[in-house]
C-alpha positions as CSV (number, residue, x, y, z in Angstrom):
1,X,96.9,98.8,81.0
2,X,95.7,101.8,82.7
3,X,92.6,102.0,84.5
4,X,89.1,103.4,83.3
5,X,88.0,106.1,85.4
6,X,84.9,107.2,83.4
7,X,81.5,106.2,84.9
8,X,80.5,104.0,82.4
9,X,84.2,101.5,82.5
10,X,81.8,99.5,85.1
11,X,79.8,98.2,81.9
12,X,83.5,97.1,80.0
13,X,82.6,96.0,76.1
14,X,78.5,95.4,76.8
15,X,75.6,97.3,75.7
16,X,77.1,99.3,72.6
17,X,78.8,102.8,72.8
18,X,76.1,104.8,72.1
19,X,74.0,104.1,75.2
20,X,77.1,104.3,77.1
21,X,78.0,107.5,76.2
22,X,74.4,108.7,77.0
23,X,75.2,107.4,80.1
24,X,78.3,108.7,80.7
25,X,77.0,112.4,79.8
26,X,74.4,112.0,82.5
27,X,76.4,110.6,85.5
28,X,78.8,112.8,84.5
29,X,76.3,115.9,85.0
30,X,74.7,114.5,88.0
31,X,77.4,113.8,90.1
32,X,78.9,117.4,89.7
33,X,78.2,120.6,92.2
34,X,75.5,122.3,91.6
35,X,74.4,125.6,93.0
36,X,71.7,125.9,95.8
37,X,68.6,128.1,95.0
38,X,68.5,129.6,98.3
39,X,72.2,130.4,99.4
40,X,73.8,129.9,96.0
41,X,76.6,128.3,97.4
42,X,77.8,125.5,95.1
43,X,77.4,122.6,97.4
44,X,74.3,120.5,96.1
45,X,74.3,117.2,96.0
46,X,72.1,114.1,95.1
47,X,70.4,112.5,97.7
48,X,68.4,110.1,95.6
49,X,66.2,110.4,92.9
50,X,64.7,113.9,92.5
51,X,65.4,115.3,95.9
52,X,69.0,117.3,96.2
53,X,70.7,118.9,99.5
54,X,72.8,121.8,100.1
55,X,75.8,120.6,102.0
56,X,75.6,124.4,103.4
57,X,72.7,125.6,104.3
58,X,71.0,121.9,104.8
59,X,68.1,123.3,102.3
60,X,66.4,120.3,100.9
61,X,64.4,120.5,97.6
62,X,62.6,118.6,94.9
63,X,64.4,118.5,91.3
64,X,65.0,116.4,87.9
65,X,66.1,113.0,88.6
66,X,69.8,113.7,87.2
67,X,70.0,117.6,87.4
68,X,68.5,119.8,90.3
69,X,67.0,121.6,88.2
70,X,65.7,121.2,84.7
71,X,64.5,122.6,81.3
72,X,60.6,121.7,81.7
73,X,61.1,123.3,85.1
74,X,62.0,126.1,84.2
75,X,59.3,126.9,81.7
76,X,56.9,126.4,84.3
């Protein structure tokens, strides 16, 4: 039997589907590359919660806790 490779095949047959395929969406969408504000090079990555680093330029920032940056910030 093949292997799982998705983020959520750590949680096997528990917690129902639909919560892991919230959490799937979410990992999925944090773990990728996303572009830096200030150079616009796409080499951002999670630090920990909320703050995110340019592998680049070294620019450090505040952001959403899955996503550097989010709907509600942008509004404001």
């Amino acid at each position: 039997m093949p292997k799982k490779s998705r983020p959520t095949a750590r949680f096997k047959a528990r917690y129902g589907m639909k919560a892991r395929k919230a959490i799937d969406k979410i990992e999925s969408q944090m773990r990728l590359r996303h572009s830096c504000p200030k150079c616009e090079s796409p080499s951002v990555k999670r630090v920990s919660v909320g703050i995110w680093r340019c592998g680049k330029c070294g620019y450090t920032f505040a952001g959403g806790a899955y996503t550097p940056i989010t709907r509600l910030g942008n509004v404001a």
